[in-house]
C-alpha positions in Angstrom: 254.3 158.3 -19.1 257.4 157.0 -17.6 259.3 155.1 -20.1 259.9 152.0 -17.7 256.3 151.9 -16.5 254.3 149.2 -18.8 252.1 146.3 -18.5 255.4 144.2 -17.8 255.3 145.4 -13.9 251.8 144.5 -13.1 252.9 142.0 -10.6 251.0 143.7 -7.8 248.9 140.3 -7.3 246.1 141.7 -7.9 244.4 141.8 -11.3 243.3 145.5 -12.9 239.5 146.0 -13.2 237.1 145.3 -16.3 235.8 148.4 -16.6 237.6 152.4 -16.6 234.8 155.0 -16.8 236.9 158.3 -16.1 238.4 158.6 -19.9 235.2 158.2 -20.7 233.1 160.8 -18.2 235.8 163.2 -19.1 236.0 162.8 -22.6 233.6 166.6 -24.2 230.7 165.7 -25.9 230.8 165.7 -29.7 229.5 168.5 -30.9 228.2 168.0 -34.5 228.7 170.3 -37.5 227.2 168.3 -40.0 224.7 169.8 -42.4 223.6 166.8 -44.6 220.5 164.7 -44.0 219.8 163.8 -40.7 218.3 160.7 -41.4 220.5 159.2 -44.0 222.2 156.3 -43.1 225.7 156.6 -42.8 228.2 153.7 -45.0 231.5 152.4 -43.5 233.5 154.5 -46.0 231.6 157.8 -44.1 232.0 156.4 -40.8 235.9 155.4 -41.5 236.4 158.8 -43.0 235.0 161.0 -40.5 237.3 162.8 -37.8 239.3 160.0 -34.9 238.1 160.9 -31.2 240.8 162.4 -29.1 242.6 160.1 -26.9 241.4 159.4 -23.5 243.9 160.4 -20.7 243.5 159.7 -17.2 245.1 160.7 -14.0 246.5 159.6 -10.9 243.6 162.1 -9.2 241.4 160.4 -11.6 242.4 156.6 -10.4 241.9 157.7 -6.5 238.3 159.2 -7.3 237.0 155.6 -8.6 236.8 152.1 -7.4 236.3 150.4 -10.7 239.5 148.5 -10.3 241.9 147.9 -7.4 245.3 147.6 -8.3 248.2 149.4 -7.7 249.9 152.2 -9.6 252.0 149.6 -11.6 248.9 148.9 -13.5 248.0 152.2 -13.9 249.4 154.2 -17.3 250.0 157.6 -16.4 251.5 160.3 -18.0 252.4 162.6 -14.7 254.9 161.9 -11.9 257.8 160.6 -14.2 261.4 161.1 -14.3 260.6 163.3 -17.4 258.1 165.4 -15.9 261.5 166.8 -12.7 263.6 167.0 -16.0 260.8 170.0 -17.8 260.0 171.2 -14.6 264.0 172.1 -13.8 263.8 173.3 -17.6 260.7 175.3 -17.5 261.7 177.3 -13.9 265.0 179.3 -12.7 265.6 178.8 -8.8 264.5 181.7 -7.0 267.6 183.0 -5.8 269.2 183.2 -2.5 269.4 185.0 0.1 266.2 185.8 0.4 264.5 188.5 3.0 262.4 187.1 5.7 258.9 188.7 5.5 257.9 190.3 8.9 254.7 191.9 7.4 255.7 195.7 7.9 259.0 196.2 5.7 257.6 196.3 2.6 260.2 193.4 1.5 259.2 189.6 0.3 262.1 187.2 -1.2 264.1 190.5 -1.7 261.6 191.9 -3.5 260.9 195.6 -2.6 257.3 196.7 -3.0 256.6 200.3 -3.8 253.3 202.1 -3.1 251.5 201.3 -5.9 251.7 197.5 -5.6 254.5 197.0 -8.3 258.1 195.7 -7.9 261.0 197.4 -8.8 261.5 194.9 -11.5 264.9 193.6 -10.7 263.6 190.1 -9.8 260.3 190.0 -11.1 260.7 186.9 -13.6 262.4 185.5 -10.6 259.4 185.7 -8.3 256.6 184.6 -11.0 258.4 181.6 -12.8 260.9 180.6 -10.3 260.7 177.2 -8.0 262.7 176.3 -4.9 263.3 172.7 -5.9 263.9 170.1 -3.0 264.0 166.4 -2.9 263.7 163.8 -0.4 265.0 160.5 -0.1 263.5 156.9 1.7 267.0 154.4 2.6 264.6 151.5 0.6 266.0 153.4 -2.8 269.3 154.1 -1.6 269.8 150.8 -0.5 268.8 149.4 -4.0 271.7 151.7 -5.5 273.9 150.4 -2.8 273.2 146.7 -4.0 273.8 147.5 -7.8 276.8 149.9 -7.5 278.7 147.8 -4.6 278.7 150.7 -2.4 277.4 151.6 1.2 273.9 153.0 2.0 275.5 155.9 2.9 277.7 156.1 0.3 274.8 155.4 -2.1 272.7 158.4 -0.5 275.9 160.8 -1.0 275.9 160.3 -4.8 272.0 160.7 -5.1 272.4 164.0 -3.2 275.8 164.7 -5.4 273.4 163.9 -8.5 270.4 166.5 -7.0 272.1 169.2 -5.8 275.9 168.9 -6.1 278.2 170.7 -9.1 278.4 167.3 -11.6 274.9 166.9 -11.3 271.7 168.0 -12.3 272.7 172.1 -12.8 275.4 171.5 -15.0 272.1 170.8 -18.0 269.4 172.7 -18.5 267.9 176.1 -19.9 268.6 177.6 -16.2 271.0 175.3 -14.5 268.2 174.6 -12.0 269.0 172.0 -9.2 267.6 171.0 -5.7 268.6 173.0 -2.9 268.2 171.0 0.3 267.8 166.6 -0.5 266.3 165.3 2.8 267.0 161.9 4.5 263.3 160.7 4.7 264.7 158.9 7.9 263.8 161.8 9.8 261.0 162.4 9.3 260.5 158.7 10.0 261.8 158.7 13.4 259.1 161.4 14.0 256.5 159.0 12.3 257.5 156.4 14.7 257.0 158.8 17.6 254.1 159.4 16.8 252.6 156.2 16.0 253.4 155.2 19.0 251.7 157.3 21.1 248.7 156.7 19.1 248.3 153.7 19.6 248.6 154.2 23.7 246.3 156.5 23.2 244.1 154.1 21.5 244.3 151.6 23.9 242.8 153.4 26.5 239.7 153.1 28.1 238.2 156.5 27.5 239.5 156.2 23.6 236.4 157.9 21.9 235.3 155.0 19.0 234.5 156.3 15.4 230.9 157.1 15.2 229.2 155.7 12.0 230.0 158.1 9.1 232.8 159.4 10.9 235.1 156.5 10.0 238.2 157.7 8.9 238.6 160.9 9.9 241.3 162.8 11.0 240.2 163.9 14.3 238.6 160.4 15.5 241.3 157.5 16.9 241.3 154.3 15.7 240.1 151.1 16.7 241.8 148.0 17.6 243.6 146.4 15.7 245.3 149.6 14.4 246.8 149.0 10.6 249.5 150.9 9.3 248.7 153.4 7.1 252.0 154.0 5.5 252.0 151.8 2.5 249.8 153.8 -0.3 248.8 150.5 -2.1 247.2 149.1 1.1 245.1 152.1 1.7 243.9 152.4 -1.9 242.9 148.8 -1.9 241.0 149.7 1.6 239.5 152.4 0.4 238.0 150.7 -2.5 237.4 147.6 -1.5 237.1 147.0 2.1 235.2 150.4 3.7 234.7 148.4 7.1 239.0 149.1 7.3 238.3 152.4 7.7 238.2 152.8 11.1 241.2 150.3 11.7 243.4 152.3 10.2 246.2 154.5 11.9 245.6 158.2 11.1 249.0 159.4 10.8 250.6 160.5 7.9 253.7 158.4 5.9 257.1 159.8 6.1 256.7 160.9 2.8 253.6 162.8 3.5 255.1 164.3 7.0 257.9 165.3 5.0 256.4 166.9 2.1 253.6 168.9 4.5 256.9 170.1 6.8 259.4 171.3 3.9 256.1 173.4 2.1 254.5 174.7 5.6 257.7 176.2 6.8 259.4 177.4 3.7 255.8 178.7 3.1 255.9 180.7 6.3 260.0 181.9 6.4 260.2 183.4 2.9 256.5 184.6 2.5 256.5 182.2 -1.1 253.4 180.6 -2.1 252.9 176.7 -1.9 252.9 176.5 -5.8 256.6 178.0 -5.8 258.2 175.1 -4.2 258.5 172.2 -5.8 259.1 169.0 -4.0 259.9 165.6 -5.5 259.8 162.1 -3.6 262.4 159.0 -4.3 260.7 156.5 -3.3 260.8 152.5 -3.7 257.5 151.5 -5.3 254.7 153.3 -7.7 252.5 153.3 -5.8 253.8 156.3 -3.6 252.5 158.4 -7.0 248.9 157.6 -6.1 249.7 159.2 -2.4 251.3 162.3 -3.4 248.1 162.4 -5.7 245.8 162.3 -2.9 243.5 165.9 -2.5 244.1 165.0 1.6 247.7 165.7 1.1 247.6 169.4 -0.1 248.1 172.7 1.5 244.3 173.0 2.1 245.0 170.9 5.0 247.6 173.7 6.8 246.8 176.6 5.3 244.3 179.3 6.5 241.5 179.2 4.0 242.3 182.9 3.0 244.9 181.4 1.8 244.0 179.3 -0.8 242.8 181.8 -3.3 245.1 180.6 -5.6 243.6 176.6 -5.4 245.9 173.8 -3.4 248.9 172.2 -4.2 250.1 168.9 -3.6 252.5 168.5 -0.7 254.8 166.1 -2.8 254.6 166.8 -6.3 256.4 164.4 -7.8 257.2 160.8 -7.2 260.2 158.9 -9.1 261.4 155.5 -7.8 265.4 154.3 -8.2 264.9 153.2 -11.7 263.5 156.2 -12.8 266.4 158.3 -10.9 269.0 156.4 -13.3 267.0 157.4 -16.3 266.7 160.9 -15.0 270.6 160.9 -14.4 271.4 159.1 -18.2 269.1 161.5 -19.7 271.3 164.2 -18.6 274.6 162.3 -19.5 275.4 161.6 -16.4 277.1 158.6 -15.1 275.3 157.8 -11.8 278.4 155.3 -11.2 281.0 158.4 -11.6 279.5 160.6 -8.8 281.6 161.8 -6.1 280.3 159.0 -2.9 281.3 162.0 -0.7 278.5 164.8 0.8 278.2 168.1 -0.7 280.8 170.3 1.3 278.9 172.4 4.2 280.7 175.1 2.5 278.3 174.5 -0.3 275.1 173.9 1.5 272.1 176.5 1.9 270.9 176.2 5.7 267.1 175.5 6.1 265.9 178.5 7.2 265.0 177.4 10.5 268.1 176.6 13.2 266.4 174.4 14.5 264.4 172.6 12.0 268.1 172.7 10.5 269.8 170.8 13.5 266.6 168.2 12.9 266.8 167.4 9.2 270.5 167.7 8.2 272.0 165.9 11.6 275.8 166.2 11.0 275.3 162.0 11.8 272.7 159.4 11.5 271.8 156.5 13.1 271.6 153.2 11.1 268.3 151.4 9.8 266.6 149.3 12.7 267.7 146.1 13.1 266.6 143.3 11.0 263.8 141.8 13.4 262.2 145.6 12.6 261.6 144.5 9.2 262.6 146.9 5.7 259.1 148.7 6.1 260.7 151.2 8.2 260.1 149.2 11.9 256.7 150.9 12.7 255.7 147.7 14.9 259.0 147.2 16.6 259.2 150.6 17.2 255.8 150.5 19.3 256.4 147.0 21.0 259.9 148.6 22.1 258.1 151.7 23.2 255.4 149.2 25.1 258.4 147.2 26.5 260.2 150.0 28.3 256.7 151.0 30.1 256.8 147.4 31.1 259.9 146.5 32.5 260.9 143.1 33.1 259.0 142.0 30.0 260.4 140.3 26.8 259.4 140.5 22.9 258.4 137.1 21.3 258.4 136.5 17.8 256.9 133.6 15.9 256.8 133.2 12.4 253.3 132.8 10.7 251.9 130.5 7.7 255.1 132.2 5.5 257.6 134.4 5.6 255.6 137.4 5.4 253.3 136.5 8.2 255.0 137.6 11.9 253.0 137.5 15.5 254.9 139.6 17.9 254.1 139.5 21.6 255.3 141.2 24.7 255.2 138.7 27.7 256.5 139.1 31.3 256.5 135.2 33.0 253.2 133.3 31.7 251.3 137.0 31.0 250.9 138.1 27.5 251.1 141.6 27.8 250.2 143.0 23.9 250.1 141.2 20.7 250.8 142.1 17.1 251.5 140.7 13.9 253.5 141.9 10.7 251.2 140.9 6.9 253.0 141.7 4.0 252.0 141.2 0.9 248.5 141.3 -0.9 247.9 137.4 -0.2 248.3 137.9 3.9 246.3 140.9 3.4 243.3 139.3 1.9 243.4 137.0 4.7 243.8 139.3 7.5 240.7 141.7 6.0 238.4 138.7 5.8 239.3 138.0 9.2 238.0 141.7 10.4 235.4 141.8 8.4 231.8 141.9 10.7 229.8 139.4 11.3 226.7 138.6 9.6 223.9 138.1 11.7 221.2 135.4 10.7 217.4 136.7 10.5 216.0 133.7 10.5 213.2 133.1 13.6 215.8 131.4 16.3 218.8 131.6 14.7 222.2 131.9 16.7 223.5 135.8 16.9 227.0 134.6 16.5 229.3 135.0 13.2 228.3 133.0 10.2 230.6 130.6 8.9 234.0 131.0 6.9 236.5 129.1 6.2 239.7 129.8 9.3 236.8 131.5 11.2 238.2 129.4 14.2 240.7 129.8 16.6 244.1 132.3 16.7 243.7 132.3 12.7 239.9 133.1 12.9 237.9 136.5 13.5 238.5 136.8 17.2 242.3 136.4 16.9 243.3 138.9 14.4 241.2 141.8 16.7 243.5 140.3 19.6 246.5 142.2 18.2 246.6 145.9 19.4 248.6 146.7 16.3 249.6 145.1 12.5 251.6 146.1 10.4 250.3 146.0 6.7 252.9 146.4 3.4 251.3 145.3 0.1 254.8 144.2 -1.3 256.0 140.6 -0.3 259.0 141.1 1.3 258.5 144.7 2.7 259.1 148.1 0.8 262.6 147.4 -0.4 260.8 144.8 -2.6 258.9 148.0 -4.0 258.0 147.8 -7.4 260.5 150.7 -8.7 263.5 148.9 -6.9 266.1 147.6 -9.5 265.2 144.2 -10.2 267.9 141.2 -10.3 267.1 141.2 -14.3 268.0 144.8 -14.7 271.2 145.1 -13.0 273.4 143.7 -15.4 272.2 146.3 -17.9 272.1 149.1 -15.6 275.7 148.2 -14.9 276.9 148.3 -18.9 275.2 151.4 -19.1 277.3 153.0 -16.5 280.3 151.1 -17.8 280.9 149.3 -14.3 279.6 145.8 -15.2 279.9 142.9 -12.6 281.4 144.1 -9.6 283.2 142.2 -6.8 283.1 138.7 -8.3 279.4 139.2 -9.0 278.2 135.8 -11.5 276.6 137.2 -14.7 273.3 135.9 -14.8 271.6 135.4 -18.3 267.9 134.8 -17.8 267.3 134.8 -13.5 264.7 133.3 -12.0 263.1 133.6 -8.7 265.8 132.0 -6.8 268.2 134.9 -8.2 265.8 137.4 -7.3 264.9 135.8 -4.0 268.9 136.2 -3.3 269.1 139.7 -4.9 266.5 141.1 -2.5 268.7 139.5 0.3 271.5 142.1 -0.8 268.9 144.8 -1.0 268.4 144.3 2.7 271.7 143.4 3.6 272.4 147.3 2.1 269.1 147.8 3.8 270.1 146.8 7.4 274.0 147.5 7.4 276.1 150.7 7.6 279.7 152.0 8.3 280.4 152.9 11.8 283.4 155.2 10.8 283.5 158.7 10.6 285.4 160.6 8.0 285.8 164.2 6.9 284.7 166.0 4.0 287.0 168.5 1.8 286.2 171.2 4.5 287.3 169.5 7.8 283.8 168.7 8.5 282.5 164.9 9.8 280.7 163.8 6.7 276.8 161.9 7.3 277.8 158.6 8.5 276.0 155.5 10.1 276.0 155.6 13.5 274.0 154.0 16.8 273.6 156.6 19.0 270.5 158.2 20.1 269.4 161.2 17.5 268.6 163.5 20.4 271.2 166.3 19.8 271.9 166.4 23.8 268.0 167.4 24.6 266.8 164.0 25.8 267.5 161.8 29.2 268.4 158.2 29.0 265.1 157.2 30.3 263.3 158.7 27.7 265.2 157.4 24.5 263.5 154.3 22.7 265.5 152.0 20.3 267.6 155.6 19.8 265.1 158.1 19.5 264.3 160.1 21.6 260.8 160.7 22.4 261.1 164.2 24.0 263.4 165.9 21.2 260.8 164.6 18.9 258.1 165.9 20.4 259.8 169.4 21.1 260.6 169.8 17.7 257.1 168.4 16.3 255.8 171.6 18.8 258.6 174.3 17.1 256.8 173.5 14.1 253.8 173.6 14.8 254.4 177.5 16.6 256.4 178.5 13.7 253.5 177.9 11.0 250.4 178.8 13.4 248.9 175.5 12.5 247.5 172.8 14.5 250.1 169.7 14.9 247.5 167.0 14.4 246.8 169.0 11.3 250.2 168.4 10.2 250.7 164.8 11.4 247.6 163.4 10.4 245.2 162.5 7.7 241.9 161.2 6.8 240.3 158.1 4.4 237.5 157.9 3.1 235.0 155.3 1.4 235.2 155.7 -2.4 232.0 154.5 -4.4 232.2 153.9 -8.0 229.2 153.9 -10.5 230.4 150.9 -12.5 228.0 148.8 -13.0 225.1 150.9 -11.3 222.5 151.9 -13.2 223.0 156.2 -14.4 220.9 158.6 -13.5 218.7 160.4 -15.3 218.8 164.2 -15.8 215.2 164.3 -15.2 215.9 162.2 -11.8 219.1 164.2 -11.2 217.0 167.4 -10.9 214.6 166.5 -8.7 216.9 164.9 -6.5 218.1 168.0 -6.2 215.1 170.0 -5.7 213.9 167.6 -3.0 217.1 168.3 -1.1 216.4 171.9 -1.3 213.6 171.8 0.2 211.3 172.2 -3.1 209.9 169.4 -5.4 207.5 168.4 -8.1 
């Protein structure tokens, strides 16, 4: 369990349920070796005596597979996905080493490995190819951004030193039992823009008239489209608390895949497939703002069973992310090692000293020699799904204009595209677990009365009525859903106003640029703190510099991220939809895999047995026997 994850951070807003039944349904049965008396009854001093049960322990897997509570992985104690658990896997495997021969099936050579006739290696590499991992790491701009507001740095800057920290010389491979680091640290961002793409043209496709509805039991699968109003499915925390809680969501919700997901299923399908290395030998870890992205890299949808052949999955699935660690966690990770986070070189890693994907292309796609700046602050922190998809709507509109009005709070937005007095789309932004409650009671169906002569309209709840009601929240084609108030760079791993002082005197940097010391903040300081966050979030350095080598170091900048594929035309807010879409199709010809295999996902409804009367084994059995066909 992760040192900084206690019962302090349950401020998820929603409270932990009553009753856990996995530690128990997993705990053996108690086999007993006693040869006394079997019906002597047993004293206190016998019972206090006799052998302590083994602790319980519980999984992330295990949290996913039952509904007896719904909150968030703050409230969860786990012992997986911690900065501790990247620190023993770097310890406990060498990196496979480099170059390695691509695999073309006939010449008898895998990750420079020769195989003889008999089946054997030569031996050279063979503790190499059974216990070593190619490491890599990816990045969201939500925890760089919360570095950028503690250290007084750039975003840019901020992601430099994490990659310095990951993969560059005065990081991570100077400790260790092998000197094991990450070899490629990707920009989440990328994958993001794809994400956006993506979404976009799902919901089109949506909105359609010959969109084919989700049959009942088919709710939530990956091959079915969703229904209006389409909910973002990016935000792990939402989804669990659908999932559990709220089935009738199900077929609301937007099928493709988070850009940690997209990432993590890219980086393992193609390395997979270009050095002929099995899933389990590459070992990916996610930096990501809040816990609760641990519960989606947990997820058995988000595995290699989901892109591999099923010939190839002799060996069980592995996770597509297998780690998760938020920016608090990196700064443990980094002090555990003796390294000052503060002292890192803000510069990239030389390209002298980089290991190209092995892929040109995919290269080109996720290491950009510049990127583009977060969206603008009317997108939101959350990554500007919505935006992106009014935009999108807006330039197959033209003359038309975005209106925004702000909702009951803060966290509540209605956006609108309108050409004159026409209302051409409507959508809406609901962050935070209080606007979400709302906006599911509002979708939730009808009950019809069965009383003789009663009215077949919807029964009575309170804001049933109006823009606020029922009707008004299946108005909006799409909403945007975040469980965190404020958006993801209010995630629950982000560096909290409270912390930063301390996280500063344990770098040795303290207040920085006239920052006030703040003894015991409140939440007017953290109110203003999470203003810098997004300030970091939202702002970036248009220069360009170069690196030790003469080459133009990763830098902020505006311009479309098309790599000279794309027409004006067909760019959108800077991405353009074309290169997207021609790389999304490289990938999917490179691995031999469906793409809507690789963007998207499924949900399901997840039942729990607390509270429910248990079956007997007498009942169990001929359940099972009637289903078979046979019976008593």
């Amino acid at each position: 369990m992760s040192a900084i994850l206690s019962a302090d951070d349950l401020n998820d807003f929603i409270s932990p349920g009553v009753a856990c039944i996995k530690p128990i349904e997993t705990l053996p049965a108690e086999r007993s070796t006693d040869s006394s008396n079997p019906y002597e009854v047993t004293t206190e001093d016998k019972a206090a005596a006799s052998q302590p049960r083994a602790p319980a322990q519980i999984s992330l897997t295990d949290c996913l597979a039952c509904s007896g509570c719904v909150t968030s992985a703050e409230a969860v104690l786990v012992s997986l996905q911690s900065h501790n658990e990247v620190l023993t896997t770097l310890d406990a495997h060498p990196p496979l080493s480099l170059p390695w021969l691509e695999h073309d099936g006939t010449n008898g050579y895998s990750n420079g490995i020769t195989h003889t006739s008999n089946g054997t290696t030569n031996g050279v590499n063979d503790y190499h190819t059974a216990e070593g991992r190619l490491f890599v790491a990816s990045v969201s701009p939500q925890t760089r951004a919360s570095l950028a507001a503690v250290f007084s740095v750039s975003e840019a800057e901020a992601g430099n030193m994490i990659a310095q920290l990951l993969g560059g010389p005065s990081g991570l491979r100077g400790g260790g039992l092998h000197g094991s680091d990450f070899t490629w640290v990707v920009d989440t961002n990328v994958l993001r823009e794809a994400c956006l793409v993506a979404a976009a043209e799902e919901v089109s496709q949506a909105l359609t008239p010959s969109a084919r509805t989700p049959t009942t039991g088919s709710e939530g699968a990956l091959d079915t489209t969703p229904k209006q109003p389409i909910l973002t499915s990016a935000c792990p925390g939402w989804i669990c608390y659908a999932e559990k809680t709220h089935p009738y969501i199900l077929p609301h919700l937007s099928r493709l895949k988070s850009p940690q997901a997209l990432t993590g299923t890219l980086i393992k399908s193609v390395l997979c497939q270009r050095f002929n290395i099995a899933p389990s030998q590459i070992w990916h870890v996610a930096i990501m703002p809040c816990f609760d992205k641990k519960l989606e890299a947990s997820r058995s949808e988000l595995t290699s069973s989901a892109w591999l052949p099923d010939h190839d999955l002799s060996q069980g699935s592995v996770r597509d992310v297998d780690c998760v660690i938020t920016a608090r966690e990196l700064l443990h990770m980094a002090a555990a090692r003796n390294i000052p986070f503060s002292s890192l070189p803000r510069t990239p890693i030389p390209s002298s000293q980089r290991t190209p994907f092995p892929d040109p292309r995919l290269d080109a796609f996720l290491f950009p020699p510049s990127r583009r700046k977060n969206q603008n602050p009317v997108a939101g922190p959350s990554g500007g799904y919505l935006y992106h998809i009014l935009q999108t709507c807006q330039a197959q509109n033209p003359g038309s204009e975005i209106s925004v009005s702000r909702g009951r709070n803060a966290d509540v937005m209605e956006y609108s595209l309108v050409r004159g007095s026409e209302t051409i789309i409507k959508m809406a932004r609901f962050y935070g677990f209080r606007n979400i409650q709302n906006l599911v009671r509002r979708l939730k169906p009808s009950k019809i009365s069965r009383l003789p002569g009663a009215k077949s309209g919807a029964s009575r709840r309170p804001g049933a009525s109006g823009a606020a009601g029922n009707e008004g929240a299946k108005d909006y084609a799409y909403v945007e859903v975040m469980a965190c108030p404020g958006g993801c760079t209010n995630g629950g791993g982000q560096v909290k106003v409270q912390e930063v002082e301390d996280v500063r005197a344990a770098e040795g940097t303290h207040a920085v640029n006239g920052d006030a010391v703040i003894s015991k903040p409140g939440p007017k300081e953290q109110k203003e703190w999470l203003a810098r966050v997004d300030e970091a979030y939202f702002s970036g350095s248009d220069e360009e510099s170069l690196d030790g080598d003469g080459d133009q170091v990763m830098t902020d900048n505006d311009g479309p991220t098309t790599n000279g594929h794309a027409k004006e035309d067909d760019i959108v807010n800077g991405i353009s939809r074309s290169y997207i879409g021609d790389v999304l199709s490289h990938w999917s010809d490179l691995t031999g895999v469906d793409a809507q295999r690789l963007l998207y996902t499924s949900y399901r409804k997840v039942e729990s047995d607390v509270g429910k009367k248990k079956q007997s084994d007498v009942e169990r059995v001929a359940g099972l026997a009637s289903s078979l066909g046979g019976g008593w």
